[in-house]
N, C-alpha and C positions, 0 to 999 in steps of 0.2 A: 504494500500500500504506500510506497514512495513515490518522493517524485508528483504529489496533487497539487495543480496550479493555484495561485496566491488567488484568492477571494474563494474561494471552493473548501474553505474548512471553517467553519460557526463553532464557536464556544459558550456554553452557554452557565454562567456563572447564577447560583445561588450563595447570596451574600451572608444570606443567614447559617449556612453551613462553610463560609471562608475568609471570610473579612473584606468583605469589597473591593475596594479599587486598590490594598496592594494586594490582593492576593489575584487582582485581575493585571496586575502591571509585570506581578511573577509568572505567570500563566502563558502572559505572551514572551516574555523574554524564555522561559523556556523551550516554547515551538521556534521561536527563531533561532536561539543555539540550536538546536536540529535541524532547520534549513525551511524551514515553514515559515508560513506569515498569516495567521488566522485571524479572522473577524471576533474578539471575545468581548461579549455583549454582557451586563449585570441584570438579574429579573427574579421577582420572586412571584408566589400565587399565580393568578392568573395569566399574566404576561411570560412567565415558561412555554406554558405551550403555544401561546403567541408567538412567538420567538423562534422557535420549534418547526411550524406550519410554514412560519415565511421565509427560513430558508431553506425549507424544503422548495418553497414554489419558487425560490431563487434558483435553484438548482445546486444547493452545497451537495458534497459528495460526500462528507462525513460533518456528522452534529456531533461537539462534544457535550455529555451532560454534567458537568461540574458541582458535585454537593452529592448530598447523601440519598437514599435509595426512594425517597419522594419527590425528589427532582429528576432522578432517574424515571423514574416510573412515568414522570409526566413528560417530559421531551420521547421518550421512547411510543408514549400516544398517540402521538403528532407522526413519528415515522414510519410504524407499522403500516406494512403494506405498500411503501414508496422505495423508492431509489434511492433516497440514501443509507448511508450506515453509521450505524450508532455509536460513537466513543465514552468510556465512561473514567469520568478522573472523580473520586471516592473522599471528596471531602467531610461524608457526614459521620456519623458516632460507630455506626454499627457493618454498612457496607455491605448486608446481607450478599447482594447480589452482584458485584465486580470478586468476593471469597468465594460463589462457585463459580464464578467462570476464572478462578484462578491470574484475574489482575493485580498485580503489587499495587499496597496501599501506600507506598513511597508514590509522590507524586511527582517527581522528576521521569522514574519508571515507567510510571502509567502514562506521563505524555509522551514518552519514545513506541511505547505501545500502542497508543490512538495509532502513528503512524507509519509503525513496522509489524503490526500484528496481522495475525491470519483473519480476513471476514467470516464468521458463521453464520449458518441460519438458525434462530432458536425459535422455543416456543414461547407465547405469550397467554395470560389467562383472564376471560374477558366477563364482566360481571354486570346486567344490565346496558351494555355499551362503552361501562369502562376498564380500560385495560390495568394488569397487574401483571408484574413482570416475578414476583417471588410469592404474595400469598394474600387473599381475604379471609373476613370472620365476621361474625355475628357473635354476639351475646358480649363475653365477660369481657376479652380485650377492648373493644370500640366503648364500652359502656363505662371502662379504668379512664381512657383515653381521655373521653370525655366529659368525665367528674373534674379529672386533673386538668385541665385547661379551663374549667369554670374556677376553680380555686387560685390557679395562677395569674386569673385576671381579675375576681375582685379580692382578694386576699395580697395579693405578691407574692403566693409562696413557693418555694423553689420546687424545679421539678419533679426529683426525688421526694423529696418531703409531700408534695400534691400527690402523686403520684402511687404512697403508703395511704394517704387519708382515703384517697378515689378507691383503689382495692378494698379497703378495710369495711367502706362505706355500702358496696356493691354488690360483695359477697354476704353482708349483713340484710342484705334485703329481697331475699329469695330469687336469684338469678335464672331461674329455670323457666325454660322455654318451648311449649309446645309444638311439633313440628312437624310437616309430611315432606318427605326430601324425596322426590323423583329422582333413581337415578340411571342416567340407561334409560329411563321409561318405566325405570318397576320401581312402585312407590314405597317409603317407609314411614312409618308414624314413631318420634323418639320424642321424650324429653330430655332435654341436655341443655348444661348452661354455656355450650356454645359448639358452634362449626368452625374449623378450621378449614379452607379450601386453599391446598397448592398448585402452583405454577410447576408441573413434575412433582415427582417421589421424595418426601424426605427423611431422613432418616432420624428413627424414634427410641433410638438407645444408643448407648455407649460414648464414647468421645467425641464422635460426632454429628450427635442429638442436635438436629435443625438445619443440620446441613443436606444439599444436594447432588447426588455424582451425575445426573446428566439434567440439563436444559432442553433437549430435543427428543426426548419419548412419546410425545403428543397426546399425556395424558392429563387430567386435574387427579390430586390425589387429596381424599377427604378423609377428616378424621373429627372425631366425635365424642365425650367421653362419656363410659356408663355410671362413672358418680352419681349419685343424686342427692346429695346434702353436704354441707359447707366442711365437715370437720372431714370428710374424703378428697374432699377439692384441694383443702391444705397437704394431705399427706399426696395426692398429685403432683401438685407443683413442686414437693420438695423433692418428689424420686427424679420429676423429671429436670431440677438444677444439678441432681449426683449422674442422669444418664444411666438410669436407673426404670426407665418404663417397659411395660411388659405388655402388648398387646392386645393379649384374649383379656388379663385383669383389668389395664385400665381404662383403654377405650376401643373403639370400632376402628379401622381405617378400609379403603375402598378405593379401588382408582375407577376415571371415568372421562367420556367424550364431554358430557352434560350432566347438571344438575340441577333442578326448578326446587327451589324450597318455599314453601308455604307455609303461613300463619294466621292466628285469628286478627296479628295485626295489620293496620294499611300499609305501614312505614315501619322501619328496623335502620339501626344506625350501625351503618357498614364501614371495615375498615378494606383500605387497596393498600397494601406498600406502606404500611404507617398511618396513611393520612386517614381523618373519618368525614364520612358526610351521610347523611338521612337519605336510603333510598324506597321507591315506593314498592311493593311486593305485589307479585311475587319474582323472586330473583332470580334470576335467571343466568348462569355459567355455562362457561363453554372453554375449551382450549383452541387456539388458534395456533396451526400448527407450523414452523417454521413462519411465523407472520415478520421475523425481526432478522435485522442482521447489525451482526455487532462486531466489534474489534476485539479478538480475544487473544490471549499468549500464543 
């Protein structure tokens, strides 16, 4: 991937995951020690995928998504299904998804990689019409999510700290959710205090509990737990921080083309990649298969 003419590389900078304009004056001095000259632009919220669409319809040849796996998630929106291809430089906390496709979280690294790396085609996982490139859910995560972002705006309280009250708060107030999950076509009736849907298989024990070995199997893989009261949910989460879960004991998982889940509710507060927003039900998943192409090692 050498060798792309000067205006045909878009960078696309979340400032909230790097520190704005130096960390966009380091960005380019980077690509130009390599011999590039790229367009790097600063955007957050809505103006990402802005940003995204239009130079796609410039005609760039490679987008980089710069910030962590919610800016990923939304530049990678914008080019699924086009001509270009995806680069990801991993400024955020976690990185879920540049750790499996095996991109160094050194960011010198990763920008020699935007532009020396092998293209692939991966999968992408598509939920009511938005895409997720590592996982959605329902119930207990988006419902944490979204306690703690009410408390760190009218409180100021730090994330962590929001983030123990939101759990503490959530789990205390009967989490459990009735539900018929189409899957394949063949329906199921569960109560569970939540869905977990991946983008591919991930893995549910040992050292490498959360992670993925492939992006391109074309399947969603669901999982579900058969807990059903608070003081099981706690000894869940704690087997599953030791890597420590066992699949017949603690929950269901499934892989799948589609999955239509239903509720007695209109709306459920859904998480993509981190981020949460209210969607109306019923949900609707799908995997889209090879939809993306990215720059990988």
């Amino acid at each position: 991937m050498e060798g792309r003419g000067q205006g045909l590389i878009s960078v696309i900078l979340n400032p909230r995951s790097g520190g704005a304009a130096d960390m966009a004056q380091r960005l380019a001095g980077l690509y130009r020690a390599a011999g590039a000259e790229p367009a790097v632009q600063v955007a957050n919220g809505s103006e990402l995928a802005h940003l995204a669409k239009r130079a796609v319809a410039a005609g760039a040849k490679l987008v980089v998504a710069a910030g962590g796996d919610g800016t990923v998630s939304t530049v990678a929106g914008a080019l699924a299904g086009s001509a270009s291809t995806l680069g990801v430089l991993p400024l955020g906390t976690l990185n879920h998804f540049a750790r499996d496709l095996g991109i160094a979280l050194d960011i010198p690294a990763a920008v020699v990689n935007t532009l020396q790396g092998r293209p692939r085609l991966i999968d992408a996982g598509e939920v009511n019409g938005r895409l997720f490139l590592n996982n959605s859910s329902i119930g207990l995560y988006p419902a944490m999510v979204h306690r703690r972002t009410q408390q760190q705006r009218r409180l100021g309280r730090g994330k962590w700290q929001a983030m123990l009250w939101a759990a503490h708060t959530v789990l205390g107030s009967h989490p459990f959710m009735d539900l018929t999950l189409e899957v394949d076509g063949v329906a199921h009736r569960r109560r569970t205090p939540f869905v977990f849907v991946g983008n591919n298989v991930y893995e549910m024990q040992g050292f490498n509990i959360g992670r993925r070995a492939r992006l391109d199997a074309g399947v969603l893989s669901v999982y579900l737990t058969q807990r059903t009261d608070r003081r099981r949910l706690l000894g869940l989460a704690l087997r599953a921080l030791a890597g420590r879960l066992k699949q017949a004991r603690d929950f269901e998982a499934t892989t799948a083309a589609r999955l239509r889940i239903e509720s007695r509710h209109t709306r459920l507060l859904v998480s993509t990649d981190g981020e949460v927003a209210s969607f109306d039900l019923p949900l609707e998943y799908r995997v889209r298969p090879g939809a993306l192409r990215v720059v990988a090692p």
